[in-house]
C-alpha positions as CSV (number, residue, x, y, z in Angstrom):
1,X,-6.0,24.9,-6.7
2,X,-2.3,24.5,-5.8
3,X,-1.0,21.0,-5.0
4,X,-0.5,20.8,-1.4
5,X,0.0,16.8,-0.4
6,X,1.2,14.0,-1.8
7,X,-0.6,10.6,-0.9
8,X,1.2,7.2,-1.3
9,X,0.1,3.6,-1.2
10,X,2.4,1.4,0.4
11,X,2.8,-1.8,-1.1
12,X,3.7,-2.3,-4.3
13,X,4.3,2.0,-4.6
14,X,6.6,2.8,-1.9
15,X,8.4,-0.4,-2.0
16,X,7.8,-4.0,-3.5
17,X,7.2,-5.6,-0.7
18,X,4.8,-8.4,-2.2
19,X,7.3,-11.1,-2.1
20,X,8.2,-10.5,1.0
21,X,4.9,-10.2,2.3
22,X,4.1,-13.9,0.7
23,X,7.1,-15.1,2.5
24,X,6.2,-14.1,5.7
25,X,2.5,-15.7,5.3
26,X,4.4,-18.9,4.0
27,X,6.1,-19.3,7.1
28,X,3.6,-18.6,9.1
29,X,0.8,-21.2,7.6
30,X,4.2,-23.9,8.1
31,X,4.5,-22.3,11.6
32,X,0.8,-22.9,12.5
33,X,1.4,-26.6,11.4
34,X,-0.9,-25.7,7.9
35,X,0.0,-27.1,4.9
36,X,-0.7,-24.3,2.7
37,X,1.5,-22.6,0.1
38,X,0.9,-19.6,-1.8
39,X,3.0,-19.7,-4.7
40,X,3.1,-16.5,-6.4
41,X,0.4,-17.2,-9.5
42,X,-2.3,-18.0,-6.6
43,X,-0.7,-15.0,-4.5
44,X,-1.2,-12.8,-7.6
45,X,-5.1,-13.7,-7.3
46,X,-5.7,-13.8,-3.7
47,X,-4.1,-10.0,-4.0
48,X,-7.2,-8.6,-5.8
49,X,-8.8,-8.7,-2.3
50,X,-7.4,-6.0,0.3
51,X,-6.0,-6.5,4.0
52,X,-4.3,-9.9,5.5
53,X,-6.8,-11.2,7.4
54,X,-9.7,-10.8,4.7
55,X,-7.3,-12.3,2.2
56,X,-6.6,-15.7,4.5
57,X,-10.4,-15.8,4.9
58,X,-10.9,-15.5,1.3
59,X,-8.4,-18.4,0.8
60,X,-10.3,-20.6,3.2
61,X,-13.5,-20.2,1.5
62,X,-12.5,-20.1,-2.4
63,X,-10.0,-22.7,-1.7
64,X,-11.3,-24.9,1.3
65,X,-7.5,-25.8,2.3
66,X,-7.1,-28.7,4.5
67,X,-7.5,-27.3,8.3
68,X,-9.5,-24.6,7.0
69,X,-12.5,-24.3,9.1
70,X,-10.0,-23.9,12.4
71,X,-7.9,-21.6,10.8
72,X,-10.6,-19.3,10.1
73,X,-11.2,-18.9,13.9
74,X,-7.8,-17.8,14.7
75,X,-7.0,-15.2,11.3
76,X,-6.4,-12.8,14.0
77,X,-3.6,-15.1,15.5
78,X,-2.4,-16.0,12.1
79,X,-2.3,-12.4,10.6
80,X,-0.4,-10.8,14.2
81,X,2.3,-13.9,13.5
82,X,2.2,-13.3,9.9
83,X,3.2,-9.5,10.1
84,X,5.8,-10.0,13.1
85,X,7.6,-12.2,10.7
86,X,7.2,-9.4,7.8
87,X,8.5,-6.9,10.2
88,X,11.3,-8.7,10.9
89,X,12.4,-9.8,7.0
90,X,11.6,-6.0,6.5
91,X,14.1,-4.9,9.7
92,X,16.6,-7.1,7.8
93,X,17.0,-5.4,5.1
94,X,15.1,-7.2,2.3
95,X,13.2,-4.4,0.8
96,X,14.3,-0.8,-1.2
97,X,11.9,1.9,-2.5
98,X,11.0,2.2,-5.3
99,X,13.3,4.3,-8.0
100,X,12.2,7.9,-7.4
101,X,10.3,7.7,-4.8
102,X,13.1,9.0,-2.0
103,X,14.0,11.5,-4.4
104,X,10.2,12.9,-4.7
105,X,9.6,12.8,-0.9
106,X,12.5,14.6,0.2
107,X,11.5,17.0,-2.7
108,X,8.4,17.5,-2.1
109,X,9.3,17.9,2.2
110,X,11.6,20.5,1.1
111,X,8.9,22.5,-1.2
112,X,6.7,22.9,2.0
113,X,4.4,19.9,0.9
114,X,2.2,17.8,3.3
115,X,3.2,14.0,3.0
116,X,0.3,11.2,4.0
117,X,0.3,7.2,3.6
118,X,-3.0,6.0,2.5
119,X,-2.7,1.8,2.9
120,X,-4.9,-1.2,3.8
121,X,-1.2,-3.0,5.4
122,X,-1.2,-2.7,8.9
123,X,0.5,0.3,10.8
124,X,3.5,-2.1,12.6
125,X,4.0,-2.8,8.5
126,X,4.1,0.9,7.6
127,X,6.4,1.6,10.7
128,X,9.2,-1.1,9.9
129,X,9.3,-0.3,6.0
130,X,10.1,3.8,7.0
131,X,12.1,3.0,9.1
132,X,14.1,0.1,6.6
133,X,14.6,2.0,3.7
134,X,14.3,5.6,4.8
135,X,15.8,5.8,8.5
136,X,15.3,6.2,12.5
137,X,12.9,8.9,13.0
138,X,11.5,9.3,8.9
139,X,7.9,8.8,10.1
140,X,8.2,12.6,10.7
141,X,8.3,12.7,7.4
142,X,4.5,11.9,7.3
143,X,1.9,14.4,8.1
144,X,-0.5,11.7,8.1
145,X,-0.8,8.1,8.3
146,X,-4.2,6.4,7.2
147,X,-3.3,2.3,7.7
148,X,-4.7,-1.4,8.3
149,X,-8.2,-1.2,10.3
150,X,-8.5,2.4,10.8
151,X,-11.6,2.4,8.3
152,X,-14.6,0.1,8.1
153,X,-14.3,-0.5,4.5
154,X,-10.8,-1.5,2.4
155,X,-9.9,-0.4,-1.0
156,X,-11.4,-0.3,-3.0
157,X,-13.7,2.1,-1.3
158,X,-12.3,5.6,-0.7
159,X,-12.6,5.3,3.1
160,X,-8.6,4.7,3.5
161,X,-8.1,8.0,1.4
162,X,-11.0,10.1,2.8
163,X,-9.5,9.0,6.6
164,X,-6.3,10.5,5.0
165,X,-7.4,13.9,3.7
166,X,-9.3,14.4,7.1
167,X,-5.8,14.4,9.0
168,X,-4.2,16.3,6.4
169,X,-6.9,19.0,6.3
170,X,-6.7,19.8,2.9
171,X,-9.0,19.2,-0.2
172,X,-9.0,16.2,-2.6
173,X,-8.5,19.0,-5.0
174,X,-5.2,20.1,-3.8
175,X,-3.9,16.4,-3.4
176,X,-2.1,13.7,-5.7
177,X,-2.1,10.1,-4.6
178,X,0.4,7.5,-5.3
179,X,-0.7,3.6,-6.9
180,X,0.3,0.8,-7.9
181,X,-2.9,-1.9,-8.1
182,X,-6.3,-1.4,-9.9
183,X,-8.0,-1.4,-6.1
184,X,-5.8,1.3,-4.8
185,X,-6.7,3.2,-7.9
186,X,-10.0,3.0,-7.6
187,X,-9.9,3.7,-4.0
188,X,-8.0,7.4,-4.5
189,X,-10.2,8.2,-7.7
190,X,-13.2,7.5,-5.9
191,X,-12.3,9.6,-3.0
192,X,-11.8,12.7,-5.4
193,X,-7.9,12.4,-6.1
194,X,-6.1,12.6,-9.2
195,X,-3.5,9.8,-9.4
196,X,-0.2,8.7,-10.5
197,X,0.0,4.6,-11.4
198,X,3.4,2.6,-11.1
199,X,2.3,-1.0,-11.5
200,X,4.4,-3.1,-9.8
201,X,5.4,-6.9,-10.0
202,X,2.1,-7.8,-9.2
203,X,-0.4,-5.7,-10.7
204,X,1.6,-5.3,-13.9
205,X,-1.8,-6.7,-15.6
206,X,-3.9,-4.3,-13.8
207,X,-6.7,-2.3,-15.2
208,X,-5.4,1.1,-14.4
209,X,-7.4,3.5,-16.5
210,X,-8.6,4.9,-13.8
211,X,-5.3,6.9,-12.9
212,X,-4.6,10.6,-14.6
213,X,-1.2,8.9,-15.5
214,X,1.0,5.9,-15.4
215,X,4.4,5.6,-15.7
216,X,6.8,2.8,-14.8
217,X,7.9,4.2,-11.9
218,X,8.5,7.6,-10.3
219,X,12.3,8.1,-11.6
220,X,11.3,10.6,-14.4
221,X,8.1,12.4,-12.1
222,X,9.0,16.0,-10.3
223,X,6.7,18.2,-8.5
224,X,6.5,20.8,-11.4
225,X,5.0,17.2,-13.6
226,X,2.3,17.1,-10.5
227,X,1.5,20.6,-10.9
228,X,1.0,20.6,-14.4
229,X,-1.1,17.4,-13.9
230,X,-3.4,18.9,-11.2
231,X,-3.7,21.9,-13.2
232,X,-5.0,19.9,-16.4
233,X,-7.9,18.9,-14.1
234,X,-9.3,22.1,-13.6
């Protein structure tokens, strides 16, 4: 079947926004009067669990952080305030794409290809980062957007990718998706997509032999690479 979409991940693939992302919960644990810190080894475990809010809550139980138990009744509070702040370090100009991955968009928009975003980050998230690194009006780049709570289940289920494919109207079979983690992997294979792996600074020590290839990053992949790749799985 030809290739007719590309599907990308968000953090961690599109951009490395991890950092950033444990900044802006930093502040907003010091903001809420918590004394939590998520220094980047404990940050590199509490990111094998998908989505904000599920990733505070699985703090508060693994960890039992002083103030804990009220915190866990206002994640909602905490996760809105944490991705405000995101948006803003993001609307500030802290975060690039990727190398190749501007290159391959506009490549693959000017070959006639559906683009889709396939993320567990929330959609304000997905908005600000376009918008950062790729300009005002990009998100018409996107034929679909799949993001934050639209699904009842997070990567690593497929749901995010299956929600994905369903706006895009096109087969699993004609699609490539884009990660960088061993859940966001596991999430696009299980959905029926062949995928591309670019570790990133935090799942450099991921288990990603679930992807058709990995590669560094995108700077050496091109659209006839993609084709020969979703050819080989016939």
């Amino acid at each position: 079947m030809p290739l007719e979409a590309l599907i990308f991940d968000v953090d961690g693939t599109l951009a490395e926004t991890e950092e950033v992302h444990r900044q802006a919960f930093n502040a907003t644990f010091a903001a809420f009067g918590l004394a939590w810190h998520w220094d980047r080894a404990l940050y590199a475990v509490l990111l094998k669990v998908t989505g904000g809010k599920e990733r505070i809550l699985h703090y508060v139980a693994g960890w039992q952080p002083p103030g804990g138990a009220a915190a866990a009744g206002q994640v909602a509070a905490l996760h809105a305030a944490k991705t405000a702040r995101y948006v803003a370090l993001v609307e500030d100009g802290r975060i690039a794409l990727r190398p190749g991955v501007g290159r391959l968009l506009a490549e693959a928009r000017a070959a006639g290809l559906k683009l889709a975003i396939a993320t567990t980050t929330s959609r304000p998230n997905v908005d600000s980062l376009i918008r950062a690194t790729l300009g005002d009006g990009a998100s018409a780049l996107f034929d679909a957007v799949a993001a934050g709570d639209m699904v009842a289940a997070k990567k690593p289920a497929p749901d995010i990718y299956r929600l994905a494919l369903a706006q895009l109207g096109s087969p699993a079979t004609g699609c490539i998706a884009f990660e960088d983690s061993a859940n966001g992997v596991r999430s696009a294979a299980a959905a029926g997509l062949a995928v591309v792996a670019t570790p990133g600074l935090y799942s450099a020590h991921d288990d990603l032999s679930g992807a058709a290839v990995c590669h560094d990053d995108l700077s050496t992949v091109d659209l006839d690479s993609l084709r020969r790749l979703l050819a080989g799985r016939r």
